[in-house]
C-alpha positions, 0 to 999 in steps of 0.5 A: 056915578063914580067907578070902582078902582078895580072896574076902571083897571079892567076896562084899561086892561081890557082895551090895552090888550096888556097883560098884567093889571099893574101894566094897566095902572101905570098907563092910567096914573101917566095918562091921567097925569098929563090930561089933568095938566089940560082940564081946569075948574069945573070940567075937571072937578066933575071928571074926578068925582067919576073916577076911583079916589086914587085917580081922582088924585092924580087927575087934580094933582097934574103934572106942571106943563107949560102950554096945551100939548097937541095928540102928537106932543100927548104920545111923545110925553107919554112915551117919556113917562112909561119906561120902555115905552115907544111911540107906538106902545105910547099910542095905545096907552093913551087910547086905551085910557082916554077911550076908559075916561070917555065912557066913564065921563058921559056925552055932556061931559065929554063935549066940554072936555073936548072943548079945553083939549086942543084939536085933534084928540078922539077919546071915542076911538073905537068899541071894545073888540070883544063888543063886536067880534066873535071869541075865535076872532078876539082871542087871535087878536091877543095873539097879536103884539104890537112891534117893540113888544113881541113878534107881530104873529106868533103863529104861521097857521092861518086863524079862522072860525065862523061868523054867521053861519059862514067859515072865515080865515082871518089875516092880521095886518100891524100898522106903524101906529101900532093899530091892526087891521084883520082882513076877513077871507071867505073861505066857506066852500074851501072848507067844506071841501077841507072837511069832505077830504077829511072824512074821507081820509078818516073812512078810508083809514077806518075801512084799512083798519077794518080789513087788517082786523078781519084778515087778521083770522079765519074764526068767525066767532072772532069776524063776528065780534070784530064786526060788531065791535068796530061798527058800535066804536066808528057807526052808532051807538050800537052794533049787532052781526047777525049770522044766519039761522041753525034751526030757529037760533039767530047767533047774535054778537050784541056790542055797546059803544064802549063795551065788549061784544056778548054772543047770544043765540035767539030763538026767534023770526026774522021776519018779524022785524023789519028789513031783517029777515030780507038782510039775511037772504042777501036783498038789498038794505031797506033805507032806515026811514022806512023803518020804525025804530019803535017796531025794534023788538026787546032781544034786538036793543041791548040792555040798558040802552033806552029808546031807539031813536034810529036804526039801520038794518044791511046785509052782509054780503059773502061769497055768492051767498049771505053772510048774514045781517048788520044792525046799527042802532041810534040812541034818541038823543042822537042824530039820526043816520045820514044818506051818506051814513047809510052807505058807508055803512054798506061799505063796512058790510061789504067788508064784513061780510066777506071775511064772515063768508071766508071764515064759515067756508074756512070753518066748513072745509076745516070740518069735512077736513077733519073728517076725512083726516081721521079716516087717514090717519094711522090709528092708536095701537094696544094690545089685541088677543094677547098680542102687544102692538105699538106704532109712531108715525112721523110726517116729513113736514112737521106742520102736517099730520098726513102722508106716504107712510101708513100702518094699520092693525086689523084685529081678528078673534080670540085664536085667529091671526091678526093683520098687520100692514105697513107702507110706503107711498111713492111721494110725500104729502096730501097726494101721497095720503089719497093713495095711502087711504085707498090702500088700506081700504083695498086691504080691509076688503080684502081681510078675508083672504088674510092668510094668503099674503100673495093672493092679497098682495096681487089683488091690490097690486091689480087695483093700484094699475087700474087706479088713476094714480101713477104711483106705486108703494112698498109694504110688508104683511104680518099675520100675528097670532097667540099660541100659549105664551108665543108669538107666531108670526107670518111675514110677507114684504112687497118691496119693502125693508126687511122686519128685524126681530129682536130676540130676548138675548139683544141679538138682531135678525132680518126676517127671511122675506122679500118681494117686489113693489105693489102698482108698478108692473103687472105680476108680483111676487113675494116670499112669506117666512114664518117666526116665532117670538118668545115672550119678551121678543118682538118684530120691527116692521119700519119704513125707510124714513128712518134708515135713511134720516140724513144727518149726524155731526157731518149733517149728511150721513144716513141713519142706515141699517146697522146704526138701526140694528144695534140700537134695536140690539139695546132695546131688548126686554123693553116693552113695545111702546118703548122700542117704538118712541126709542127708535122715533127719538134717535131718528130725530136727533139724528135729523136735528132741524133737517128735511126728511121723508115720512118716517113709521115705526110699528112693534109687534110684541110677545108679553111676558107673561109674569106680572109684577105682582109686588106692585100689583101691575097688570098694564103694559111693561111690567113684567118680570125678566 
């Protein structure tokens, strides 16, 4: 049977190792060249009839040699044909195309060749390497390179693979005569413990991952959602966080390897599936071989995932209590949780669960915060019976919305006085705010002895001495009320910085009251004064935040009383909310970026009492002069 040209070429190719098939083709035409040289009558006529027509040729048309050459002499000659060509490469060449003849020629042919060859040639020097080794093996021995070609290795990483269920690395060794021997290391159990360490490194960096994603908030909305989604990603196929019930409503977060995390809120038992309903009471997980992914309800398995093939149901534990519950899901096809997968899972829970717990305690102690906090904060001033109130209240820190600075407006009916107070808490901040609330709730029982500023103020200065706090406060008491198209007022200060009256003119007066501090000594004393505010005029009532802002161009002078006074000079005729937001802004600028105290400002005012009717006004500040 006689062999394609191009089958022939590829068998040479293949056994040379060479690159190209022209580099194949003239190894074959020199080699075949010289061995027709040796073969004569019918053994060589039979040989040709086996070979592609253009070998054939060759192999009948020899190159002329004096006498049989030995293997020796074949290479030395075969060197010499090949351009570039070494012993060593020469070596290979003619292995490569004599072991091609061999097969192509058949044993009884082969054996009379090898008759009219002198001794020592091996036309059968070995099977392809590709018979017999695996492919990890035959494509690092392409990598090799005989010397006089290309470096020996061309890298410095160890080559390895499996061979029969067992892990080798394997080392190459080029001989003289351009063979290479491999040398094949076990390395089996190095490499299970190569593998172990390397998922360890991947969980640990995973469970780091884990930690910076959950640390990064106190949401638990987010906690839930980066939960789920990590554990589908890195864990299973699915993932669900599951918090504890509100009433009979399960929150779910639901995430599909790939997909984004969806909240629901089922109404359902969770005792009815499996290990669940135990998970959210914070008892130990249940293996996942004792559950039947088929009992796995419809609301459990996301859309479109198919059958269950798997499925793992932990706890998430918090803070002395359940954080809730985590489920992994298992797509049929896929293998199903491990011993070890299971307890990882556990690790992820654990972390998990204690950042879900931080965040619903954050979230807690964020709603009972807020609660109180409306109770402390000052309120939001109008008008009451006629009169216009407006007030700022500024905390020395920005990123607070308490402190030691408080107002408060305790409205009375239509033709009765209206209460106003004002303070100052010794102290800044949330300590400063506790005091603050307790005073003005001693003032708002106190609401019925309104109109006797003194008996009020001893009666709160009793409460403070016998408080536990060791704080002391300064405050003024305005009693407000309607007469006609005036103001009166009855002003009482305990300590505190003087009301300043604006008259309709721009002219700036103090109130004629002063007083000693409320929470500090036994006895208290106070002088009221009464004022009458003309429609249009108005009382500031302000604590010492403001005169005492330290700022300016120098970055240490004082606001002070005067620079207050003439700004409240150019502030006549404006309405109450403008007095208030000027003062607030000029106090700021002045500030720049400095530390202050707490700073309030409250403006009781007397309306004008003519609307602008040419723009059918009615609200606050239009009005004519």
């Amino acid at each position: 049977m006689t062999l394609r040209h191009e089958a022939f070429l590829d068998h040479v190719k293949e056994r040379g190792d060479y690159d190209t098939p022209q580099e194949a083709e003239r190894a074959a035409r020199v080699v075949l060249a010289l061995l027709g040289a040796h073969l004569v009558g019918q053994v060589r006529a039979q040989l040709a009839a086996r070979l592609p027509e253009d070998f054939a040729l060759i192999l009948l048309n020899p190159l002329q040699s004096a006498e049989p050459l030995p293997p020796e002499r074949f290479v030395r000659a075969t060197a010499a044909w090949i351009e570039g060509a070494t012993e060593q490469t020469a070596t290979w060449d003619v292995s490569a195309v004599l072991s091609t003849v061999a097969d192509t020629a058949g044993d009884d042919l082969l054996g009379q060749i090898l008759l009219q060859l002198p001794v020592g040639y091996d036309l059968t020097p070995g099977t392809p390497l590709s018979g017999v080794a695996p492919a990890w093996l035959v494509a690092a021995h392409r990598t090799v390179r005989l010397p006089g070609r290309n470096a020996a290795l061309e890298t410095d990483a160890p080559l390895s693979g499996l061979i029969g269920g067992r892990h080798f690395e394997a080392h190459p060794s080029v001989r003289d005569d351009g063979a290479v021997a491999w040398w094949l290391v076990d390395d089996t159990d190095h490499q299970l413990v190569r593998d172990a360490l390397q998922m360890e490194r991947e969980r640990t960096a995973f469970l780091a991952r884990t930690s910076s994603a959950l640390l990064s908030t106190l949401n638990l909305g987010r906690c839930m959602d980066v939960t789920a989604q990590m554990a589908a990603e890195s864990l299973a196929d699915a993932a669900l966080a599951i918090a504890p019930s509100r009433g009979h409503r399960l929150p779910v977060v639901t995430c599909v390897r790939g997909g984004i995390p969806e909240l629901s809120h089922e109404t359902v038992d969770a005792d009815e599936v499996p290990a669940l309903g135990e998970a959210l009471r914070g008892f130990p997980p249940v293996p996942s071989r004792w559950i039947d992914p088929a009992t796995a309800p419809q609301w459990l398995v996301p859309e479109g995932f198919g059958p269950v093939g798997s499925i793992v149901i932990t706890p998430l534990p918090g803070h002395g209590v359940p954080a809730g519950a985590l489920v992994l899901l298992g797509r049929v096809r896929s293998d199903s949780f491990s011993e070890e997968e299971e307890v990882f899972a556990r690790l992820f829970a654990t972390r998990a669960g204690a950042a879900m717990s931080a965040a619903r305690l954050y979230a807690e102690q964020t709603a009972i915060t807020d609660v109180l906090m409306r109770e402390l904060l000052p309120p939001t001033l109008h008008q009451v019976s006629g009169v216009d109130f407006a007030g700022r209240y500024r905390p020395s820190a920005d990123h607070e919305r308490i402190g030691g600075d408080f107002y408060d407006v305790h409205p009375a009916t239509e033709g009765e006085a209206s209460l106003v107070s004002l303070g100052d808490v010794c102290g800044k901040g949330l300590e400063a705010a506790v005091l603050t609330g307790k005073i003005r709730s001693t003032l708002h029982a106190l609401l019925p002895l309104a109109d006797d500023h003194q008996r009020m103020l001893s009666l709160l200065n009793t409460a403070l001495l016998n408080s536990h706090h060791a704080r002391f406060a300064t405050l003024v008491l305005a009693s407000a009320v309607r007469r006609g198209s005036e103001v009166d007022l009855k002003l009482t200060s305990a300590g505190h910085p003087t009301p300043l009256i604006i008259r309709a003119d721009g002219a700036v007066e103090e109130a004629d009251t002063r007083g000693t501090l409320v929470g500090a000594i036994p006895n208290v004393s106070a002088r009221t004064t009464a004022v009458t505010l003309a429609p249009g005029e108005c009382c500031v009532l302000y604590t010492d935040g403001i005169t005492e802002a330290k700022g300016g161009p120098m970055g240490n002078v004082l606001f002070g009383d005067e620079r207050l006074k003439r700004a409240l000079s150019a502030c006549a005729g404006m309405p109450a909310e403008a007095i208030v937001e000027h003062v607030q802004l000029l106090a700021a600028q002045w500030l720049g970026n400095r530390r202050h105290d707490d700073m309030a400002v409250v403006v009781i005012a007397a309306p004008r009492t003519h609307h602008l009717s040419a723009v059918n006004g009615h609200t606050q500040g239009r009005f004519t002069g």
